[in-house]
mmCIF file of the protein (N, C-alpha, C, O) and its ligand, coordinates in Angstrom:
data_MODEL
# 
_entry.id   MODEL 
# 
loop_
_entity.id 
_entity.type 
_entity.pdbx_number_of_molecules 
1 polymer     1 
2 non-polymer 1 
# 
_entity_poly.entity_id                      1 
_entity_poly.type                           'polypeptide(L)' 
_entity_poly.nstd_linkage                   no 
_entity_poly.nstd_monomer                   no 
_entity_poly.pdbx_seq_one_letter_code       
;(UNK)(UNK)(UNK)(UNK)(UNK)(UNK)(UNK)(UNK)(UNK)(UNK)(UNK)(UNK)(UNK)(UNK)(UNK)(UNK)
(UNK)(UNK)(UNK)(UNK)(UNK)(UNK)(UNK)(UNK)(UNK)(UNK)(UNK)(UNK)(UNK)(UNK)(UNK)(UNK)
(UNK)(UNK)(UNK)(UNK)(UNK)(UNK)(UNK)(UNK)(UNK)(UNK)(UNK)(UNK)(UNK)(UNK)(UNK)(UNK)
;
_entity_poly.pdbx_seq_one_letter_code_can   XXXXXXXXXXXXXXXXXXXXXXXXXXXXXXXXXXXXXXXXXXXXXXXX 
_entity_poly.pdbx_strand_id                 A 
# 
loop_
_entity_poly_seq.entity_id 
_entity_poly_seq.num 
_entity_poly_seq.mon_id 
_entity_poly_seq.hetero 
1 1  UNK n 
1 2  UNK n 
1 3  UNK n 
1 4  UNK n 
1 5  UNK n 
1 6  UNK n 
1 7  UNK n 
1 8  UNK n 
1 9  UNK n 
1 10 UNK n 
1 11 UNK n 
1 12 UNK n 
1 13 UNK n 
1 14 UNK n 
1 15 UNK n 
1 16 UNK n 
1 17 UNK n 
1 18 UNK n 
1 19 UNK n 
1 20 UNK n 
1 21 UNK n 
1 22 UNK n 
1 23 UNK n 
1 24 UNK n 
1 25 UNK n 
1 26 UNK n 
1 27 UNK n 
1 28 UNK n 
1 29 UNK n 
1 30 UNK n 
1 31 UNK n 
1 32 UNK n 
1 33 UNK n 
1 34 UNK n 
1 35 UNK n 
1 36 UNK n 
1 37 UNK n 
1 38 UNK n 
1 39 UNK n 
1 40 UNK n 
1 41 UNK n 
1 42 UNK n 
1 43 UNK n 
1 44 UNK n 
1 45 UNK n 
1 46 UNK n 
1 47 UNK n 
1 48 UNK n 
# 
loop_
_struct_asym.id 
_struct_asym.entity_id 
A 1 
B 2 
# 
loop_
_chem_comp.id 
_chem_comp.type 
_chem_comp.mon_nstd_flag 
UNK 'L-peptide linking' . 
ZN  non-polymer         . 
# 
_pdbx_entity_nonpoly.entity_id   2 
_pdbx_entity_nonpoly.name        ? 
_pdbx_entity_nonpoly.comp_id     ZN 
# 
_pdbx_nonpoly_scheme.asym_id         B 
_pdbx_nonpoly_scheme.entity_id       2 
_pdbx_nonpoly_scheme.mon_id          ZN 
_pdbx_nonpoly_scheme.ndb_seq_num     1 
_pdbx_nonpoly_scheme.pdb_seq_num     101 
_pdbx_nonpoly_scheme.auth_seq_num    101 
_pdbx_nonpoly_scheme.pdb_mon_id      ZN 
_pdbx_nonpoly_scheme.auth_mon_id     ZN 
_pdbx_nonpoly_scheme.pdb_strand_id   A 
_pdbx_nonpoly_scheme.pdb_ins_code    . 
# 
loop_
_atom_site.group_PDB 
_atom_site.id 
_atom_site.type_symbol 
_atom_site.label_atom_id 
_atom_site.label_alt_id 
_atom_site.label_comp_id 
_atom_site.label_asym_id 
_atom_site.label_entity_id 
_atom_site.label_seq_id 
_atom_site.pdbx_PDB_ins_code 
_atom_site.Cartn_x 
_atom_site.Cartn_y 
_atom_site.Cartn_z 
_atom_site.occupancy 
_atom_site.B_iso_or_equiv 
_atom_site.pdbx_formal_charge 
_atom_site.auth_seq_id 
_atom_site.auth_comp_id 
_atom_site.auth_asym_id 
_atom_site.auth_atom_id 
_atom_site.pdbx_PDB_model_num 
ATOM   1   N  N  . UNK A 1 1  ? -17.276 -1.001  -3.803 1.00 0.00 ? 1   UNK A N  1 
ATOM   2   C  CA . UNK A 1 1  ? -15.801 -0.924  -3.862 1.00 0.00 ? 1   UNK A CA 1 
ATOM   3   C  C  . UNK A 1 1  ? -15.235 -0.712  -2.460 1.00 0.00 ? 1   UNK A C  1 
ATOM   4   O  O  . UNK A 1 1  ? -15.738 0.070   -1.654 1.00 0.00 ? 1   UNK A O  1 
ATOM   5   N  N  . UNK A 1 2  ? -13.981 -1.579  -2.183 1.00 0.00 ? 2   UNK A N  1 
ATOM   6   C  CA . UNK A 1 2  ? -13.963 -1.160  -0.740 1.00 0.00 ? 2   UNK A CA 1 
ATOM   7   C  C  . UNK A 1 2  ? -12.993 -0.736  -0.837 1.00 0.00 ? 2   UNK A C  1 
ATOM   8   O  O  . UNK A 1 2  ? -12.155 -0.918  -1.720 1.00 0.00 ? 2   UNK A O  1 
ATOM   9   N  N  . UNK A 1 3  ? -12.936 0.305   0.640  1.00 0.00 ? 3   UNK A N  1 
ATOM   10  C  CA . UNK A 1 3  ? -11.699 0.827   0.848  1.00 0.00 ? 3   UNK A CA 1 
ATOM   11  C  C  . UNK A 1 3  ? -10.488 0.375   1.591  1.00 0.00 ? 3   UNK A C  1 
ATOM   12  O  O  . UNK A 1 3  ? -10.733 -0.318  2.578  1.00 0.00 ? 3   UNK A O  1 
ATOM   13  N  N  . UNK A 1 4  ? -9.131  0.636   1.309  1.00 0.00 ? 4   UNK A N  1 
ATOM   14  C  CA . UNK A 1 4  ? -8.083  0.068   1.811  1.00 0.00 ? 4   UNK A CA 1 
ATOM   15  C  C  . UNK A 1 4  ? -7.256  0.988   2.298  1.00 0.00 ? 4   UNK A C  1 
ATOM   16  O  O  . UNK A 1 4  ? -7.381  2.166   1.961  1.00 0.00 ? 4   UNK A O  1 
ATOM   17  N  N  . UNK A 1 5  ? -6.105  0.497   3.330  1.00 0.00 ? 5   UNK A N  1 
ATOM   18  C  CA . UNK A 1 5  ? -5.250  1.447   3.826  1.00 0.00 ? 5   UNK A CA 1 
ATOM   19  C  C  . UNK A 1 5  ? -3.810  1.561   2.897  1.00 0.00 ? 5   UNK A C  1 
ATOM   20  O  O  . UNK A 1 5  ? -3.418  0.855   1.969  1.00 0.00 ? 5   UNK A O  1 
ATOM   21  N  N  . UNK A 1 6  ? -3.279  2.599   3.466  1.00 0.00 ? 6   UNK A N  1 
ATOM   22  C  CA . UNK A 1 6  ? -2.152  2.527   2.888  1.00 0.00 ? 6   UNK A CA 1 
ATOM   23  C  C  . UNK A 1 6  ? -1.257  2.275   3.783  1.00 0.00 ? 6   UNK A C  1 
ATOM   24  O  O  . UNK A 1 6  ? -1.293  3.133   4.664  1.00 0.00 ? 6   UNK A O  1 
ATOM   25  N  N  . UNK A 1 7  ? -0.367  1.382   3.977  1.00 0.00 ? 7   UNK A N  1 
ATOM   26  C  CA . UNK A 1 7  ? 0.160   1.085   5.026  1.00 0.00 ? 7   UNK A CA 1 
ATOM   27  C  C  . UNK A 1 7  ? 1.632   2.399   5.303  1.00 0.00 ? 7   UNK A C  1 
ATOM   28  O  O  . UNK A 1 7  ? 2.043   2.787   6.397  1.00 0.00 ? 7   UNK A O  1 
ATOM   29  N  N  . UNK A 1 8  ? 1.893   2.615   4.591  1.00 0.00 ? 8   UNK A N  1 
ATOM   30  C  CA . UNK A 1 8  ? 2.822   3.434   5.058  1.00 0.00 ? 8   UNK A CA 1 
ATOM   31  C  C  . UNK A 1 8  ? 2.488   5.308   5.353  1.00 0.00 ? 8   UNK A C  1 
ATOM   32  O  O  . UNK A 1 8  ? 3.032   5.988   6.223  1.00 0.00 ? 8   UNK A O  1 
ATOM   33  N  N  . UNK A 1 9  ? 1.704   5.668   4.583  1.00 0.00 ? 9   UNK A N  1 
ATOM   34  C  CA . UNK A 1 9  ? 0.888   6.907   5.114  1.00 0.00 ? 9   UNK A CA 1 
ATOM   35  C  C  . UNK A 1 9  ? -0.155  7.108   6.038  1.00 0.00 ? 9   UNK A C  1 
ATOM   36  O  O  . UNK A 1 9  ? -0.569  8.126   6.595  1.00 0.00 ? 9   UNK A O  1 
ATOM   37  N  N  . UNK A 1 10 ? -0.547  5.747   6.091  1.00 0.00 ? 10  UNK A N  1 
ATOM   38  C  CA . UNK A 1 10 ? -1.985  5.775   7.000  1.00 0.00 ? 10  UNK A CA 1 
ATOM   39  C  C  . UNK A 1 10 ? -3.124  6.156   6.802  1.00 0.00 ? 10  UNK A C  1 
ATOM   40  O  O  . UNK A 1 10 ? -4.067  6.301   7.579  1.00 0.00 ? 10  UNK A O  1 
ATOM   41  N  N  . UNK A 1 11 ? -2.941  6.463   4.809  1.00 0.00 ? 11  UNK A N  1 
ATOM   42  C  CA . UNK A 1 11 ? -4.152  7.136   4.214  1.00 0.00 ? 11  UNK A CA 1 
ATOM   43  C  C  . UNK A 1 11 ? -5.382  5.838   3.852  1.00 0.00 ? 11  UNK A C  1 
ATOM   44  O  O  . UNK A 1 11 ? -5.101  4.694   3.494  1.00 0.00 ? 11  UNK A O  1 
ATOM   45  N  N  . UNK A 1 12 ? -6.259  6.190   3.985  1.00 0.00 ? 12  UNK A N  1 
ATOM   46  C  CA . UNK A 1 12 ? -7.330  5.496   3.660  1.00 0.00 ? 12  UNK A CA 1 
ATOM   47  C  C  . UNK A 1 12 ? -7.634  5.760   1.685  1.00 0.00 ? 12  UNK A C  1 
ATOM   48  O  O  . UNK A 1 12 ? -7.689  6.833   1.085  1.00 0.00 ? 12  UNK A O  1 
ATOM   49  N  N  . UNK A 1 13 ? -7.743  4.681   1.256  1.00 0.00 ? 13  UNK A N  1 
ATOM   50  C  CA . UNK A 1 13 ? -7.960  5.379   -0.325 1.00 0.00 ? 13  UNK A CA 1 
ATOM   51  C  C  . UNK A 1 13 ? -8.927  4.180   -0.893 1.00 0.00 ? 13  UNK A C  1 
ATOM   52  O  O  . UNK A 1 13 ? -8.849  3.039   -0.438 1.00 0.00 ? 13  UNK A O  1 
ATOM   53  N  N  . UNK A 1 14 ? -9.905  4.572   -1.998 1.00 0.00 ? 14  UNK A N  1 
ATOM   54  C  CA . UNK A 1 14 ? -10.490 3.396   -2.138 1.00 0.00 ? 14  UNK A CA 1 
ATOM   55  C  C  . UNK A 1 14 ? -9.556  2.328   -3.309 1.00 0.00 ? 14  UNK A C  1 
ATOM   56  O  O  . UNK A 1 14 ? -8.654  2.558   -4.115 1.00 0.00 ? 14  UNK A O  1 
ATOM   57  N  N  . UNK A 1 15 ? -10.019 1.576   -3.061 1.00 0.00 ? 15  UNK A N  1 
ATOM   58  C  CA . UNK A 1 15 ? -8.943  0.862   -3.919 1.00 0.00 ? 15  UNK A CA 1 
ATOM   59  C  C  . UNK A 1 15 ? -8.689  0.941   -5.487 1.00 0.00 ? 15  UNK A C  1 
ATOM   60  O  O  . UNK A 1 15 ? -7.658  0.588   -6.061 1.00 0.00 ? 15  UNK A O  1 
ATOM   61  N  N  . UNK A 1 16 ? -9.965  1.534   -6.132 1.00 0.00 ? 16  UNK A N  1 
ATOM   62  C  CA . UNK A 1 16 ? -9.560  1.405   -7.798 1.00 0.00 ? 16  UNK A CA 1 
ATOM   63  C  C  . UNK A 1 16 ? -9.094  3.158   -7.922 1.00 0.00 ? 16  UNK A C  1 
ATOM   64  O  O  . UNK A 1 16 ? -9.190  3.678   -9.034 1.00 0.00 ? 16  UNK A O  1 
ATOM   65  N  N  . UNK A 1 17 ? -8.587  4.022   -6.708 1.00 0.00 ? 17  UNK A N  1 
ATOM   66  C  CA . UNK A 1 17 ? -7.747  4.790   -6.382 1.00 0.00 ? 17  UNK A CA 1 
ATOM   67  C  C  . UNK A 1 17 ? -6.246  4.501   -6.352 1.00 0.00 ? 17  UNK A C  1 
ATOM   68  O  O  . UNK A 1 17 ? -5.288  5.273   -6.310 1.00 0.00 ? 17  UNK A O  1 
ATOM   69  N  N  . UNK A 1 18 ? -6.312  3.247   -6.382 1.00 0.00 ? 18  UNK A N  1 
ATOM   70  C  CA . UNK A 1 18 ? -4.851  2.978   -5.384 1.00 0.00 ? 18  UNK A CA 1 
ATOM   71  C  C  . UNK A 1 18 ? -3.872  3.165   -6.835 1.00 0.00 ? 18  UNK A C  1 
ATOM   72  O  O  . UNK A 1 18 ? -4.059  2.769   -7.986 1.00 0.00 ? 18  UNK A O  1 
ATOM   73  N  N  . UNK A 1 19 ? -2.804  3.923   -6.230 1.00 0.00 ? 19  UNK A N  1 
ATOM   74  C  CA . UNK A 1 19 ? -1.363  4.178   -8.011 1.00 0.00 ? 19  UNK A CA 1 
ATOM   75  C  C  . UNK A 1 19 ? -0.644  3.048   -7.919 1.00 0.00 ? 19  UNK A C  1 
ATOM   76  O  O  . UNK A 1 19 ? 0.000   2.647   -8.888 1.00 0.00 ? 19  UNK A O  1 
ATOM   77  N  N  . UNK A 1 20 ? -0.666  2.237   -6.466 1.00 0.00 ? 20  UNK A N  1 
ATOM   78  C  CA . UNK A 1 20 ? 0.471   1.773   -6.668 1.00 0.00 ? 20  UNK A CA 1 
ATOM   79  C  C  . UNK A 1 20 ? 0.321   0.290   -5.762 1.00 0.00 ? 20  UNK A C  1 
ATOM   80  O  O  . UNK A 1 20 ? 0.152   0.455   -4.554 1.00 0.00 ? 20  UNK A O  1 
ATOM   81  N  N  . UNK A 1 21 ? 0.375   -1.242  -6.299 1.00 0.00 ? 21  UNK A N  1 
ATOM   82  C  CA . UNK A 1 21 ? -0.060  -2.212  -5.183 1.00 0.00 ? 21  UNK A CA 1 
ATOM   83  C  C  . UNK A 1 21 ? 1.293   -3.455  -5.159 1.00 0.00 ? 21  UNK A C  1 
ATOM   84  O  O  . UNK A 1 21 ? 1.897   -3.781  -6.181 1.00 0.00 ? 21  UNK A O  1 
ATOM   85  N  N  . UNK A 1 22 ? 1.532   -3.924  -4.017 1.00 0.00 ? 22  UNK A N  1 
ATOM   86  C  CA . UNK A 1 22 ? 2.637   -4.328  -4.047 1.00 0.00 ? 22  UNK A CA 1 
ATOM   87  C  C  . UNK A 1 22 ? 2.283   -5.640  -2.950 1.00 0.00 ? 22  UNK A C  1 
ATOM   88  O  O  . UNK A 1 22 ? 1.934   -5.516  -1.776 1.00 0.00 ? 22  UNK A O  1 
ATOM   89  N  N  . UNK A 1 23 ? 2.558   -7.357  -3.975 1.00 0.00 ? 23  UNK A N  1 
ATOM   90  C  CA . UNK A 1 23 ? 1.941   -8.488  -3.172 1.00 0.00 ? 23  UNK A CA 1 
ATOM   91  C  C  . UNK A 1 23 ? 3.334   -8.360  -1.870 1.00 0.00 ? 23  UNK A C  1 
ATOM   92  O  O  . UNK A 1 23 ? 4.481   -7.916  -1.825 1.00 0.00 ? 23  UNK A O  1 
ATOM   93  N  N  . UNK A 1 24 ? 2.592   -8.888  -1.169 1.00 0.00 ? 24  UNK A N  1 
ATOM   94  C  CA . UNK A 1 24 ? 3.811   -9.087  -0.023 1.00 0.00 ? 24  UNK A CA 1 
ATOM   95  C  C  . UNK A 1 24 ? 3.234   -10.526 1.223  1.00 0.00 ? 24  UNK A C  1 
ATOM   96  O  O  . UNK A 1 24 ? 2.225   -10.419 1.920  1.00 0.00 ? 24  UNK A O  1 
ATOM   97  N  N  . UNK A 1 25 ? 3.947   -11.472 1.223  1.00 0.00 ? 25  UNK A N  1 
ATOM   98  C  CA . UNK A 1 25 ? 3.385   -12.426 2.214  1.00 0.00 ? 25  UNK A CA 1 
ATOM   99  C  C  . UNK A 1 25 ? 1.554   -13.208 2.048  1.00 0.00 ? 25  UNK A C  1 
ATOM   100 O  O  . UNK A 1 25 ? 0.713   -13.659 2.825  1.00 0.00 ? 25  UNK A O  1 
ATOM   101 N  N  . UNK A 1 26 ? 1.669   -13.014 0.711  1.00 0.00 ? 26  UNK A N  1 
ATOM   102 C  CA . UNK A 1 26 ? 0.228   -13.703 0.237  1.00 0.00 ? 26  UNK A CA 1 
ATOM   103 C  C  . UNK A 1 26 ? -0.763  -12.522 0.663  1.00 0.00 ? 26  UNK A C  1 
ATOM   104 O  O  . UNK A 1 26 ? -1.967  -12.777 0.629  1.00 0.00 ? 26  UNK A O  1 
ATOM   105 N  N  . UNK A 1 27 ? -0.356  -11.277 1.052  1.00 0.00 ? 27  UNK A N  1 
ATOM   106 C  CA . UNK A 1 27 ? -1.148  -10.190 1.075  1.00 0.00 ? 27  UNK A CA 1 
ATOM   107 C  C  . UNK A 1 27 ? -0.745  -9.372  -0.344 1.00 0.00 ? 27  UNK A C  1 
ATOM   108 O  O  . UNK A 1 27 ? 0.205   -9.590  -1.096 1.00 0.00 ? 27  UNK A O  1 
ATOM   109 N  N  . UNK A 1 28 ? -1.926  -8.235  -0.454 1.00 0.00 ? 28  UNK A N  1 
ATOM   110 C  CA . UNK A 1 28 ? -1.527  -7.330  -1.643 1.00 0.00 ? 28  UNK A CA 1 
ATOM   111 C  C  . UNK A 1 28 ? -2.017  -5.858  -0.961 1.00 0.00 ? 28  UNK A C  1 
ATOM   112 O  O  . UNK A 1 28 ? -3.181  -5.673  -0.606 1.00 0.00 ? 28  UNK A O  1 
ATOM   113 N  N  . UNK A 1 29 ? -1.415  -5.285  -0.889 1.00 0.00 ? 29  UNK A N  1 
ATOM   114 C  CA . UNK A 1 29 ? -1.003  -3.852  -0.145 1.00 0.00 ? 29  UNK A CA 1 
ATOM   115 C  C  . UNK A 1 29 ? -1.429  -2.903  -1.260 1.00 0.00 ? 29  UNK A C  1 
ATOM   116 O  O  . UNK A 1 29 ? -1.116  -3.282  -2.388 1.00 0.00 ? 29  UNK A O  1 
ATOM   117 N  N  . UNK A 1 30 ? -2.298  -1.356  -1.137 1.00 0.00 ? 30  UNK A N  1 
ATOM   118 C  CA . UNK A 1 30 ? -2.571  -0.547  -2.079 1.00 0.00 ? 30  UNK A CA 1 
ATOM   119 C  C  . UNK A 1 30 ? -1.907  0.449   -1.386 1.00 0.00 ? 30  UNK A C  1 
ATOM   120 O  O  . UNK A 1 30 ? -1.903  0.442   -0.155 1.00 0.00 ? 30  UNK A O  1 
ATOM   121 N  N  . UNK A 1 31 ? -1.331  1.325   -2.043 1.00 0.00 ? 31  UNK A N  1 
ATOM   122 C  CA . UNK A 1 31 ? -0.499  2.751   -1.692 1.00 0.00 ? 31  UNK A CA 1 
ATOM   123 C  C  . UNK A 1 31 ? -1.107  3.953   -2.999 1.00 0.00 ? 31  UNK A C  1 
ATOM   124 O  O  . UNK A 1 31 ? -1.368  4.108   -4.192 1.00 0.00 ? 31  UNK A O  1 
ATOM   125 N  N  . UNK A 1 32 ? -1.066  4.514   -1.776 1.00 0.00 ? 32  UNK A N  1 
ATOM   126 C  CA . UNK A 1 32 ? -1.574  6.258   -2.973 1.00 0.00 ? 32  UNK A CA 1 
ATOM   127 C  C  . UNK A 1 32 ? -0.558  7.196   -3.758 1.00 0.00 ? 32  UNK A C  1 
ATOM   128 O  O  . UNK A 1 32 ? -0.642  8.324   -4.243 1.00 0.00 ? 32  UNK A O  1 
ATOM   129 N  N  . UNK A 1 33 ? 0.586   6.091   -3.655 1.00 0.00 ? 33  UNK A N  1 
ATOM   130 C  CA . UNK A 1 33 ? 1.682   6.854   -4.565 1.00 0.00 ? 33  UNK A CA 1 
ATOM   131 C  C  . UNK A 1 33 ? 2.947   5.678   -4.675 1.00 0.00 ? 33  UNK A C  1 
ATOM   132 O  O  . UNK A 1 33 ? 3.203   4.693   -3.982 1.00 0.00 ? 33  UNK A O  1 
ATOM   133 N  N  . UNK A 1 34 ? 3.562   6.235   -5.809 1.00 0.00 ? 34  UNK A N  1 
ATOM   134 C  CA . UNK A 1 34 ? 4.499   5.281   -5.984 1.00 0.00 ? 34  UNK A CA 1 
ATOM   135 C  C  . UNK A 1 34 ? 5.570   5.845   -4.775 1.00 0.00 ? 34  UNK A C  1 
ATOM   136 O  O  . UNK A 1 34 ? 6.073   5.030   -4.003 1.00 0.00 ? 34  UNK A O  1 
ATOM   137 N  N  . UNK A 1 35 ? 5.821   7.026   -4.692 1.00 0.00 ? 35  UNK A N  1 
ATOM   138 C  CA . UNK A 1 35 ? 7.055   6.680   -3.420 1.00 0.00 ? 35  UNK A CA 1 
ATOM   139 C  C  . UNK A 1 35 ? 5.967   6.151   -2.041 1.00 0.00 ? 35  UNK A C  1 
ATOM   140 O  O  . UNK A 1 35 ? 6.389   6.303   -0.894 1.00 0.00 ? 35  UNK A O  1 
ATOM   141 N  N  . UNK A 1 36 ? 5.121   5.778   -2.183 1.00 0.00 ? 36  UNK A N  1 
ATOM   142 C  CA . UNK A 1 36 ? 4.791   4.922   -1.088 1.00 0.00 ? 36  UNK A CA 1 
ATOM   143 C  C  . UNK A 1 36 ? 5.224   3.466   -0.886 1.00 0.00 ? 36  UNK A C  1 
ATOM   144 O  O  . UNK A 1 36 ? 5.819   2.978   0.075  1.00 0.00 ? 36  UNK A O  1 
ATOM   145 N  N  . UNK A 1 37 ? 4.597   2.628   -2.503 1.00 0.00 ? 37  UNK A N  1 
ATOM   146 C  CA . UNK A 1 37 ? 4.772   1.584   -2.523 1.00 0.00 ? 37  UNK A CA 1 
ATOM   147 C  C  . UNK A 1 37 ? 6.536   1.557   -2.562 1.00 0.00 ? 37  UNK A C  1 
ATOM   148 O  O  . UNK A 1 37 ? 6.981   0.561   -1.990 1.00 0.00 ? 37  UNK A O  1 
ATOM   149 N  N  . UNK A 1 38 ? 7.309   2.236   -2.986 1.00 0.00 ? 38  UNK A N  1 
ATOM   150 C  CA . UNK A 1 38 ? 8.965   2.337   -2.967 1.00 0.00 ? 38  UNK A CA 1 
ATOM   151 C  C  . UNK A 1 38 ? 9.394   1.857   -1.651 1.00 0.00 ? 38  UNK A C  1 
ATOM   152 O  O  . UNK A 1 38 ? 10.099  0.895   -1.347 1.00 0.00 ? 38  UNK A O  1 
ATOM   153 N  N  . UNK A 1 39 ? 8.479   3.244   -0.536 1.00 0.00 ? 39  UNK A N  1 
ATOM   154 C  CA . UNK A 1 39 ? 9.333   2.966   0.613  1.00 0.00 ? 39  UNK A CA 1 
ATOM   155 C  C  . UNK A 1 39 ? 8.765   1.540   1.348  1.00 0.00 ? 39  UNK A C  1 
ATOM   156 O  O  . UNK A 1 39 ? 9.419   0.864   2.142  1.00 0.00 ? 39  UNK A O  1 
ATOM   157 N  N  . UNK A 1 40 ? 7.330   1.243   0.864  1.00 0.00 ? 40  UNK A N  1 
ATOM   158 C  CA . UNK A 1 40 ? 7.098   -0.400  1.403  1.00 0.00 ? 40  UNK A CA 1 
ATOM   159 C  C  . UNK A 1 40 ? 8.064   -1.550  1.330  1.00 0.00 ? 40  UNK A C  1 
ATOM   160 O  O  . UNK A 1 40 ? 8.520   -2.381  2.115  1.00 0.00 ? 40  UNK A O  1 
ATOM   161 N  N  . UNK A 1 41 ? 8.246   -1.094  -0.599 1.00 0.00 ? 41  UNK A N  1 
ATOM   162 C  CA . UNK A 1 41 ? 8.978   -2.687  -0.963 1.00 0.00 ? 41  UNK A CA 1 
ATOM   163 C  C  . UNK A 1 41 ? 10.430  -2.214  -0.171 1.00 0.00 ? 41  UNK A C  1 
ATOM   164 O  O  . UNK A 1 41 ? 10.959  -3.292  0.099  1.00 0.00 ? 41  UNK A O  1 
ATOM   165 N  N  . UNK A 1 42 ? 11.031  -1.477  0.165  1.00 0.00 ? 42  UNK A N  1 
ATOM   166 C  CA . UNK A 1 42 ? 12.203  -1.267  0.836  1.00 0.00 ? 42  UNK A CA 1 
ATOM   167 C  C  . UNK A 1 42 ? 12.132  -1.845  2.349  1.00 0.00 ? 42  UNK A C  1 
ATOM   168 O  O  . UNK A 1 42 ? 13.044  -2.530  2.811  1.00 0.00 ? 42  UNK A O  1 
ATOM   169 N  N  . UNK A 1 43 ? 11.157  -1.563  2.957  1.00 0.00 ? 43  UNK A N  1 
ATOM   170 C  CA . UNK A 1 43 ? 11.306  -1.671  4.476  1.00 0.00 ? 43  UNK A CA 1 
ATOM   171 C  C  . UNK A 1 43 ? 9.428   -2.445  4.777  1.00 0.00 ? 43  UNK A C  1 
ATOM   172 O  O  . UNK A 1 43 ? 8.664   -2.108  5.682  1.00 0.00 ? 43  UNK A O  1 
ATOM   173 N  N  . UNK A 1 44 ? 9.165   -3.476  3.710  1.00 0.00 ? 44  UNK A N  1 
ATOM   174 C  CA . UNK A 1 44 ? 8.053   -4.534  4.226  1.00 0.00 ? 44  UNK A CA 1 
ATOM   175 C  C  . UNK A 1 44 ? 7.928   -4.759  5.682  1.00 0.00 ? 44  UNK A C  1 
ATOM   176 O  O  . UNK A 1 44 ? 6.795   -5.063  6.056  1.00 0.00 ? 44  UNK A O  1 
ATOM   177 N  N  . UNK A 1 45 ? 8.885   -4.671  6.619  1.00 0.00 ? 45  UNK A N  1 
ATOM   178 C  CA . UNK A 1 45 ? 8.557   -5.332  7.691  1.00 0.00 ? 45  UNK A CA 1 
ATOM   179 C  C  . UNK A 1 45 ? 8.383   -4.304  9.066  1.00 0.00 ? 45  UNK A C  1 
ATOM   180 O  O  . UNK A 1 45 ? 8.127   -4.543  10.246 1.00 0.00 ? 45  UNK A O  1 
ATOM   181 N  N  . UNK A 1 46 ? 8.629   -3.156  8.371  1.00 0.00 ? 46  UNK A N  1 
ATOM   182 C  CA . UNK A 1 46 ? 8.352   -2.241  9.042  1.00 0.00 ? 46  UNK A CA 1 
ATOM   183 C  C  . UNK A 1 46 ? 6.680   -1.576  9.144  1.00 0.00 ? 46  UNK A C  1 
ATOM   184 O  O  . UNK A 1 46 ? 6.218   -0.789  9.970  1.00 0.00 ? 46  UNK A O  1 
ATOM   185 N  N  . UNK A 1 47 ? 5.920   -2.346  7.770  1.00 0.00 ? 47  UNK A N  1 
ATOM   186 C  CA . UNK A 1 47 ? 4.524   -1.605  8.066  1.00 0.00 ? 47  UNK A CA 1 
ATOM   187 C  C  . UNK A 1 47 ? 3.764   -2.921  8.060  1.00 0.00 ? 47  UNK A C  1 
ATOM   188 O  O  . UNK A 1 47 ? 2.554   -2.717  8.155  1.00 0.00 ? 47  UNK A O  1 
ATOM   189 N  N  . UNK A 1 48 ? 4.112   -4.299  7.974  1.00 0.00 ? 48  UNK A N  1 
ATOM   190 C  CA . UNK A 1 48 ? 3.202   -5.110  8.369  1.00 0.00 ? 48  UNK A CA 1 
ATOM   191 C  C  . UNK A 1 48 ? 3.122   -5.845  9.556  1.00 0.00 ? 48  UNK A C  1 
ATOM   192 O  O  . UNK A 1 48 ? 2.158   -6.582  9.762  1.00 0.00 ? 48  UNK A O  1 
HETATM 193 ZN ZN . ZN  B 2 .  ? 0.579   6.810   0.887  1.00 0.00 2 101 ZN  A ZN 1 
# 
């Protein structure tokens, strides 16, 4: 299982960890919380 970042905390989590995944630009992003993935889908261009 591999592990992924969270782009907006900078947490490392493994992925069938991840609460919350959000496609963006033919990528798919894992976050360790829903106000993570929140503040992604709000401001995408700020963490990719
Ligand atoms: Zn996070």
């Amino acid at each position: 299982m591999p592990d992924v970042k969270d782009p907006v905390c900078g947490m490392t989590i493994a992925e069938a960890d991840a609460v919350a995944t959000v496609d963006h630009d033919g990528s798919t992003y894992y976050f360790c919380s829903q106000d993570c993935a929140e503040e992604f889908r709000e401001n995408p261009d700020d963490y990719t």
